[in-house]
TORDOVEX-217929 format. One record per residue (C-alpha): residue in three letters; x, y, z. Coordinates in steps of 0.1 Angstrom, whole numbers. Layout:
BEGIN
<Ala,<X,Y,Z>>
...
! end
This chain:
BEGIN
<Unk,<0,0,0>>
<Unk,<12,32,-6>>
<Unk,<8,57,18>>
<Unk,<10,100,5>>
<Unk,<4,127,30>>
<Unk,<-26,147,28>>
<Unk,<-5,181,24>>
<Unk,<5,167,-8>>
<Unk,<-31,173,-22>>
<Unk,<-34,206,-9>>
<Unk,<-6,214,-31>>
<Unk,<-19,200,-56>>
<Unk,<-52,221,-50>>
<Unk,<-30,252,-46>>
<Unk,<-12,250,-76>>
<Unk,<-45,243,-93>>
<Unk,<-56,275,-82>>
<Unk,<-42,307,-97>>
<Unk,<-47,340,-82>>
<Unk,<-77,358,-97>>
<Unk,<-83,395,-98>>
<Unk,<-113,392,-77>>
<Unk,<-88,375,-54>>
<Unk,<-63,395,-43>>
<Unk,<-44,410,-81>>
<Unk,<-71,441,-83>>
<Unk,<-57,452,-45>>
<Unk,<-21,451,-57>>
<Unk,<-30,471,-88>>
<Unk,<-49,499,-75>>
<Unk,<-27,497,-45>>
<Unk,<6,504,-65>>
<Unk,<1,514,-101>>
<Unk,<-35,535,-108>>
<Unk,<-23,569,-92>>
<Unk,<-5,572,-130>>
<Unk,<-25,545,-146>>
<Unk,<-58,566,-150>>
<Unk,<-71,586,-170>>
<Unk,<-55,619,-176>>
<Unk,<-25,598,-153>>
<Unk,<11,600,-165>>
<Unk,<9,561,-178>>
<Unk,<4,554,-215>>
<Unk,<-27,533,-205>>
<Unk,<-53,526,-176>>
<Unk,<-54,502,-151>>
<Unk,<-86,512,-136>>
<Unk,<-106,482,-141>>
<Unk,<-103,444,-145>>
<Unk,<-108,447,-187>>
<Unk,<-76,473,-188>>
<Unk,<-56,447,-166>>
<Unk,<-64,418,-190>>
<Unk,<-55,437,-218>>
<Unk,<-18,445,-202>>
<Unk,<-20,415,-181>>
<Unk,<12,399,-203>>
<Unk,<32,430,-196>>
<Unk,<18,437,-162>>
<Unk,<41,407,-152>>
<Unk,<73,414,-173>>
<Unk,<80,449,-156>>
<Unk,<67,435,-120>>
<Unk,<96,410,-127>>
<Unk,<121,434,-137>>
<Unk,<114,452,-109>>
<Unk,<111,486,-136>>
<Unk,<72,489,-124>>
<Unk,<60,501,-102>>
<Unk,<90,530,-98>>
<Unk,<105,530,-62>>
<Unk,<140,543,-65>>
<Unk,<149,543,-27>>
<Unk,<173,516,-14>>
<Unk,<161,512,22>>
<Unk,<140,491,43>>
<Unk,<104,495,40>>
<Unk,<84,523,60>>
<Unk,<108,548,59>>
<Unk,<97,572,32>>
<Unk,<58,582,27>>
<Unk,<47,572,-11>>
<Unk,<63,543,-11>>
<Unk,<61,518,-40>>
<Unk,<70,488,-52>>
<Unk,<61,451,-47>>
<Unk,<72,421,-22>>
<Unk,<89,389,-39>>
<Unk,<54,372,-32>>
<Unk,<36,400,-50>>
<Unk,<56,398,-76>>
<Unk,<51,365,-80>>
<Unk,<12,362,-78>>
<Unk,<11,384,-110>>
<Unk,<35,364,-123>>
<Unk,<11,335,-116>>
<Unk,<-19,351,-127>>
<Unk,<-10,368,-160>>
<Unk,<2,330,-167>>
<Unk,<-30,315,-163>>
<Unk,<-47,341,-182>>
<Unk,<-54,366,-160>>
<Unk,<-90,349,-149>>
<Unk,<-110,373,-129>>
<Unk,<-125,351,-104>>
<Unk,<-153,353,-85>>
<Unk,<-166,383,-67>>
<Unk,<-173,386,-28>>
<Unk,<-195,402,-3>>
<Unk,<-206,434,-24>>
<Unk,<-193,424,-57>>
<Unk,<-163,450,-54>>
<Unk,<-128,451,-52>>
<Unk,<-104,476,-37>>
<Unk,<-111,507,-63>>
<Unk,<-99,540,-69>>
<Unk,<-112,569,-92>>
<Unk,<-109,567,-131>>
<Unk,<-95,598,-124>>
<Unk,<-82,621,-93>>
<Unk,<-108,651,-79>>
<Unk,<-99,684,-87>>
<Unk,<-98,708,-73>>
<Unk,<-92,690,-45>>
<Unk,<-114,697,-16>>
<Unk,<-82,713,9>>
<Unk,<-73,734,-15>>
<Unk,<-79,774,-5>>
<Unk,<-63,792,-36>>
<Unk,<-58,777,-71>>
<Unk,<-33,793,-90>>
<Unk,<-22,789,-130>>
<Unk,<-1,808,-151>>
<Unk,<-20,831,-177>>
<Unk,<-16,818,-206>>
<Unk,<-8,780,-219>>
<Unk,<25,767,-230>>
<Unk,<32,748,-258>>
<Unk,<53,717,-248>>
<Unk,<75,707,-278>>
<Unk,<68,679,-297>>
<Unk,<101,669,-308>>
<Unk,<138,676,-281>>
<Unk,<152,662,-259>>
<Unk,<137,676,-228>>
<Unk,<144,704,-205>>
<Unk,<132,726,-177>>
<Unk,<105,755,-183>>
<Unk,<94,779,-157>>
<Unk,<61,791,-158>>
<Unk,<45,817,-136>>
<Unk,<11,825,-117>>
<Unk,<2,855,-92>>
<Unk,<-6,848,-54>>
<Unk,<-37,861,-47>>
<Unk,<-33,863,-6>>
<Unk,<-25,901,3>>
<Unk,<-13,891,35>>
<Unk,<20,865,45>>
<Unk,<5,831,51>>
<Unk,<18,797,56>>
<Unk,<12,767,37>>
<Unk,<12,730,50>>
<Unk,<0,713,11>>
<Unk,<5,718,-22>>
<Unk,<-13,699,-50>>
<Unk,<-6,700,-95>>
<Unk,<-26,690,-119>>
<Unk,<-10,689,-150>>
<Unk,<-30,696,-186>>
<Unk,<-1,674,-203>>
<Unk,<9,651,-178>>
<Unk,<27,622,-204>>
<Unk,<50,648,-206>>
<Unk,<56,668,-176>>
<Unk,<73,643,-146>>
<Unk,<83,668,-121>>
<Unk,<77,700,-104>>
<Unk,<86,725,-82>>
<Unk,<76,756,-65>>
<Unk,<88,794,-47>>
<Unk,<80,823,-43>>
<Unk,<93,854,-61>>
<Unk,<93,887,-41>>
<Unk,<118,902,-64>>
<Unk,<94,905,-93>>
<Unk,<128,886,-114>>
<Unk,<106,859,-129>>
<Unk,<82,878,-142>>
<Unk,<105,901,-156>>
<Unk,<122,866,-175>>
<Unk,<86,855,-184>>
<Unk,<85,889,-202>>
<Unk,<113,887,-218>>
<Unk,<108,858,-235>>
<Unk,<88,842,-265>>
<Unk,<55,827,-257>>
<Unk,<45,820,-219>>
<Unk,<74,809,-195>>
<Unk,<114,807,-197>>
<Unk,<137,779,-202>>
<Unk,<159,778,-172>>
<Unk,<163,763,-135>>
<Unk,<136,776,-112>>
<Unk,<159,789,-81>>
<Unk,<158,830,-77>>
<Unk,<186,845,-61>>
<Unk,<190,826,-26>>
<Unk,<157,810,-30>>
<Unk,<157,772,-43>>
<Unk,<133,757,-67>>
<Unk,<111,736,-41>>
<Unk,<112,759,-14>>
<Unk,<75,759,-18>>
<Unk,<77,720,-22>>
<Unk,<77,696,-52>>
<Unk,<58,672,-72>>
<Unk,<60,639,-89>>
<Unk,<44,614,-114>>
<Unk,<12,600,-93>>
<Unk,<21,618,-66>>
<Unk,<-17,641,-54>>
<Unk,<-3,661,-28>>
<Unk,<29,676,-14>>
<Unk,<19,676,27>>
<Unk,<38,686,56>>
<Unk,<32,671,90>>
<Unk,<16,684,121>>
<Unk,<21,727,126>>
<Unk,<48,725,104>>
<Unk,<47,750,70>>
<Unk,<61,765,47>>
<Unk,<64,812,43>>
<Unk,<38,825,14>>
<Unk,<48,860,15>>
<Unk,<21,883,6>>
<Unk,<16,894,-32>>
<Unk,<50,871,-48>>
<Unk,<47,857,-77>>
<Unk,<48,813,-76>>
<Unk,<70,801,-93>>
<Unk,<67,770,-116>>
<Unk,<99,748,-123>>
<Unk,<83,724,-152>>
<Unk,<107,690,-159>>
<Unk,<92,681,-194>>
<Unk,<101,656,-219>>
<Unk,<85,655,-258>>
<Unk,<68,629,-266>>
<Unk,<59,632,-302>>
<Unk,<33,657,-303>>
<Unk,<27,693,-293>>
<Unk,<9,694,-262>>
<Unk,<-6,726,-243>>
<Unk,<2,726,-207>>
<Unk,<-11,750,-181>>
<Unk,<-9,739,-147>>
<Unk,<-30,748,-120>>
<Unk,<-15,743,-86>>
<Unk,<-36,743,-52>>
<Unk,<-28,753,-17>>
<Unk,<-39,746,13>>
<Unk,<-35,776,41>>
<Unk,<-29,773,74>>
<Unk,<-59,797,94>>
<Unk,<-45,827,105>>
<Unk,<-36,820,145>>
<Unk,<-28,788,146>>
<Unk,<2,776,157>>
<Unk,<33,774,125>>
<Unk,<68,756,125>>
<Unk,<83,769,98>>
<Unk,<100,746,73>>
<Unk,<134,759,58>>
<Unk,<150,748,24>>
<Unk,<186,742,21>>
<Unk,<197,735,-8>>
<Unk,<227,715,-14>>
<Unk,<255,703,-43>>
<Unk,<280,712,-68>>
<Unk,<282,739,-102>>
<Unk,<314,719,-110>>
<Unk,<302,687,-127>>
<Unk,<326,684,-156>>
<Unk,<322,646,-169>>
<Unk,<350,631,-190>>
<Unk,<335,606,-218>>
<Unk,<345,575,-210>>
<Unk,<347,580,-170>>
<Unk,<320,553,-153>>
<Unk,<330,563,-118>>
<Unk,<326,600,-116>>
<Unk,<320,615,-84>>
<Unk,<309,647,-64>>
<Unk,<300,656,-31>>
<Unk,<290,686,-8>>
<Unk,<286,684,28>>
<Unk,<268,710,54>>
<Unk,<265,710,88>>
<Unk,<233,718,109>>
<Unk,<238,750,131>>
<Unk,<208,745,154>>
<Unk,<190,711,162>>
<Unk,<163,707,137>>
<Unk,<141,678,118>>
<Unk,<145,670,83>>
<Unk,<109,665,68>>
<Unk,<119,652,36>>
<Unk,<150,658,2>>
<Unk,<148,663,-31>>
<Unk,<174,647,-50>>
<Unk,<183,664,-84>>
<Unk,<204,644,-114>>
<Unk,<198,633,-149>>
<Unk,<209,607,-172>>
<Unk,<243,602,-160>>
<Unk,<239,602,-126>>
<Unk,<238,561,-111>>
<Unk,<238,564,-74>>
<Unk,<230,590,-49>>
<Unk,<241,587,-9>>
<Unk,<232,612,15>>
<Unk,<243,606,54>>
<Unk,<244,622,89>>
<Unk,<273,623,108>>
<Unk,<261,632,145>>
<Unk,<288,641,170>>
<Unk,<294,608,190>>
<Unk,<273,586,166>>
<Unk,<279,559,140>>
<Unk,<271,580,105>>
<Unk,<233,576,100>>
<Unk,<219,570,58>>
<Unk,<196,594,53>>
<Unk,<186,582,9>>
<Unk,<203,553,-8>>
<Unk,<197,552,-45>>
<Unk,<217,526,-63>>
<Unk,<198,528,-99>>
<Unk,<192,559,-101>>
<Unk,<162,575,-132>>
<Unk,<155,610,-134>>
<Unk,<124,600,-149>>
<Unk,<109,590,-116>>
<Unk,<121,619,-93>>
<Unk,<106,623,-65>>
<Unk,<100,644,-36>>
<Unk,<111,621,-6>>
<Unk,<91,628,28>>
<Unk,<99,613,57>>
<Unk,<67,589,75>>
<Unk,<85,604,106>>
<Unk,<107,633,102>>
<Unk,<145,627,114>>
<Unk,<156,647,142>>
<Unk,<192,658,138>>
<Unk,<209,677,164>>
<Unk,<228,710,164>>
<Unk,<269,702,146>>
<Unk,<252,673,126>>
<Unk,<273,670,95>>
<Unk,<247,662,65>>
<Unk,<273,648,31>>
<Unk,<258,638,-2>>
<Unk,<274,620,-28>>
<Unk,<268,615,-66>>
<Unk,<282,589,-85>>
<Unk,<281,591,-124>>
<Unk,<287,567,-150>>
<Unk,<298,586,-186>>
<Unk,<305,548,-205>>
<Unk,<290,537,-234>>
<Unk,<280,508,-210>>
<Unk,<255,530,-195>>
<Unk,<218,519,-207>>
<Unk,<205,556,-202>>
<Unk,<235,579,-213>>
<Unk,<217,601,-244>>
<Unk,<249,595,-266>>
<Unk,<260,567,-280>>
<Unk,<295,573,-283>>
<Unk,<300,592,-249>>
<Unk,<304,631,-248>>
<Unk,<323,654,-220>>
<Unk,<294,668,-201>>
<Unk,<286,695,-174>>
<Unk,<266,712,-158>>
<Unk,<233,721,-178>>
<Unk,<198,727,-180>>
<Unk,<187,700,-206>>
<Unk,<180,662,-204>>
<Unk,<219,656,-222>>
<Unk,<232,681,-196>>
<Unk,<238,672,-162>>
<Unk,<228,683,-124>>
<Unk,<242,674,-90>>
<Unk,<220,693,-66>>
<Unk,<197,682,-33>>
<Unk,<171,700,-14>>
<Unk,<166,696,17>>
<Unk,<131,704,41>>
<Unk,<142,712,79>>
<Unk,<123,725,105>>
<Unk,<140,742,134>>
<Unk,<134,730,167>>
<Unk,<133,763,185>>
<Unk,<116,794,167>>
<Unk,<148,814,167>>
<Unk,<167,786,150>>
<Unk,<149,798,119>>
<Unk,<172,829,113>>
<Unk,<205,811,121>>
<Unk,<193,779,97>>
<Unk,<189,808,68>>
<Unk,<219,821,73>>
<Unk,<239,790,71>>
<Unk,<223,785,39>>
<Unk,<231,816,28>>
<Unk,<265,816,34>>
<Unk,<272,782,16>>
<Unk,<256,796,-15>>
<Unk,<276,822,-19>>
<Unk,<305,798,-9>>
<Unk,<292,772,-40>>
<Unk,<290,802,-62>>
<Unk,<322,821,-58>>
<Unk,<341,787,-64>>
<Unk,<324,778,-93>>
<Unk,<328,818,-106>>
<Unk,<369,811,-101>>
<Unk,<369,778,-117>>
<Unk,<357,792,-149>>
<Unk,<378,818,-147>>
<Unk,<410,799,-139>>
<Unk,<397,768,-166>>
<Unk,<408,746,-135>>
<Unk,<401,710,-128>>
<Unk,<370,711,-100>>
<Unk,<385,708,-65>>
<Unk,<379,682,-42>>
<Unk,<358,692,-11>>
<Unk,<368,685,26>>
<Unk,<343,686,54>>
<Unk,<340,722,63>>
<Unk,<357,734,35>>
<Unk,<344,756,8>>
<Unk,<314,734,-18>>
<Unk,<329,715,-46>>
<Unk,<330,684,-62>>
<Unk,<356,655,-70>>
<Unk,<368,639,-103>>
! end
């Protein structure tokens, strides 16, 4: 006689049973990939519904496998970043499953319905307090290879107030996949927009002192830009908001005029008020050929504060980006880990918990670059010397990041600081042109530069 275990059968029964959409795929989908793949959404098709997923089903499973969909860039444990993306191993592997067995739908429980989320996403959205859009439309290119464009709207608010969320809806999102925001007291971008042809200007958002993103940022599927708990960021009264547009063509002309909504903190209440600081190098110079090029910048906190979130800033080149904390007494702490690297999925990374960093904490980023034809995403196919630039071919090596003092007179001395290492960043990169020297490396405390 020949004896087999019963667990053998439910294996049997298992493997008989592939996942269903009814059973568990539609969650995963609408969990991870419909924020873009709606309509309107940055994705070339929708995933709203069981017929889209069919359809795709096939190559639903090939970029799950690849790990290229859904786009998480970060390199750290789970739970550390809001947003987050991405799928376990056994996730990965019940698509895998499923879109082999032909994607069946399976049979609907309770109500009928499964874990849903809007065809498309409300707007305006119901926080919102102003809405803001530039005048007139801009007409994204059809054919390029992709830049920055600055387009500007009027505040409305006559009085300073503080904003704790931003939202952007896009009119061409398959082309625009990345924002940010200031605001202009100086009246120098709308000066630019008027000096230029058609609506907008083709440069980097930042104004004087003030970083692109001081206002916050945006990214494909990404609804909302929020800070957490009293914390905000200064909407001084009557500026001018700035809009730092990351586009790319993508065959066609397209007419894009954003409209960007804020939501105000009520005048009295309590405000911790959020502080850019922008990081980096102007001294990218890139040999063709070099795979290991690197730079670095480091700067060190002059009261105790909590970083909120960064904002990393590269392009095709760049292949890795480190950021650390080195706290007096403490093993170095890793802030972002990217190992792969796509400016086509940048991001604005906020913290579930911000990270409280103590007064002499020394904050270092580093960017590695790869220039090799063995590269997948350098844009030339015999390699080019490249430097710092505003286009997609051009390079960047520059992160934001969102602090929020501690104490309320931490504010002034945390804008200072900042101040003083731009003008630091900017009178090297002033004598390196004029000398045509080789960037200098940067030591800890020394002046901002980058390394070869």
């Amino acid at each position: 006689m020949l004896l087999l275990p019963v667990t053998h059968g439910v294996a049997v029964q298992e493997a008989a049973d592939p996942p269903t959409w009814n059973g568990g795929i539609a969650t995963i989908i609408m969990s991870n990939c419909t924020d873009c793949h709606r309509k309107s959404g940055a994705a070339p098709f929708t995933l709203v519904s069981y017929e889209d997923a069919k359809k795709h089903a096939r190559q639903i499973k090939r970029v799950t496998a690849s790990g290229f969909m859904p786009p998480w860039l970060v390199d750290q444990p789970r739970g550390v970043f809001k947003h987050e993306r991405g799928l376990s191993p056994e996730q990965v592997e019940l698509i895998g499953r499923w879109a082999d067995a032909g994607a069946p739908e399976g049979e609907s429980t309770g109500t009928g319905k499964v874990a849903s989320k809007p065809a498309t996403a409300q707007w305006p959205p119901k926080w919102a307090d102003i809405i803001v859009e530039p005048p007139e439309a801009w007409s994204v290119p059809a054919e390029g290879i992709g830049s920055m464009h600055v387009l500007v709207g009027s505040n409305p608010a006559s009085e300073q107030r503080w904003v704790r969320r931003i939202g952007l809806k896009p009119t061409a999102p398959r082309a625009i996949h990345a924002a940010a925001f200031l605001a202009d007291t100086t009246g120098a971008a709308v000066k630019m927009d008027e000096g230029s042809d058609g609506p907008g200007y083709e440069a980097m958002g930042d104004i004087g002192a003030s970083p692109s993103g001081e206002l916050g940022a945006w990214g494909i599927g990404m609804e909302q830009f929020e800070l957490p708990g009293t914390m905000a960021m200064k909407l001084p009264a009557d500026s001018d908001l700035v809009m730092e547009l990351h586009y790319v063509p993508i065959g066609r002309t397209l007419q894009e005029r954003p409209a960007m909504a804020l939501d105000l903190v009520e005048p009295g209440e309590p405000v911790r008020q959020v502080v850019p600081v922008m990081m980096g190098s102007l001294l990218i110079d890139i040999p063709a050929g070099d795979s290991d090029y690197s730079i670095s910048d480091f700067f060190t906190l002059p009261v105790t504060s909590e970083l909120v979130g960064l904002l990393p800033k590269a392009n095709f080149l760049c292949r890795r980006i480190e950021v650390t904390a080195l706290v007096p007494g403490e093993p170095e702490r890793i802030l972002l880990e990217i190992n792969r690297w796509d400016p086509n999925f940048k991001f604005p990374l906020l913290y579930r918990e911000p990270v409280t960093l103590p007064e002499g904490t020394m904050i270092r980023m580093e960017y590695t670059y790869d220039n090799s034809s063995s590269n997948p995403r350098n844009p030339w196919s015999t390699p080019r010397r490249t430097g710092l630039g505003l286009t997609n071919v051009d390079e960047l090596g520059m992160l934001l990041l969102w602090f929020a003092p501690v104490q309320p007179d931490g504010v002034e001395s945390l804008e200072r600081a900042h101040r003083l290492e731009l003008v630091k960043r900017l009178g090297l990169h002033r004598d390196w042109k004029r000398n045509r020297k080789s960037p200098p490396a940067r030591e800890p405390g020394g002046d901002v530069g980058s390394s070869p």
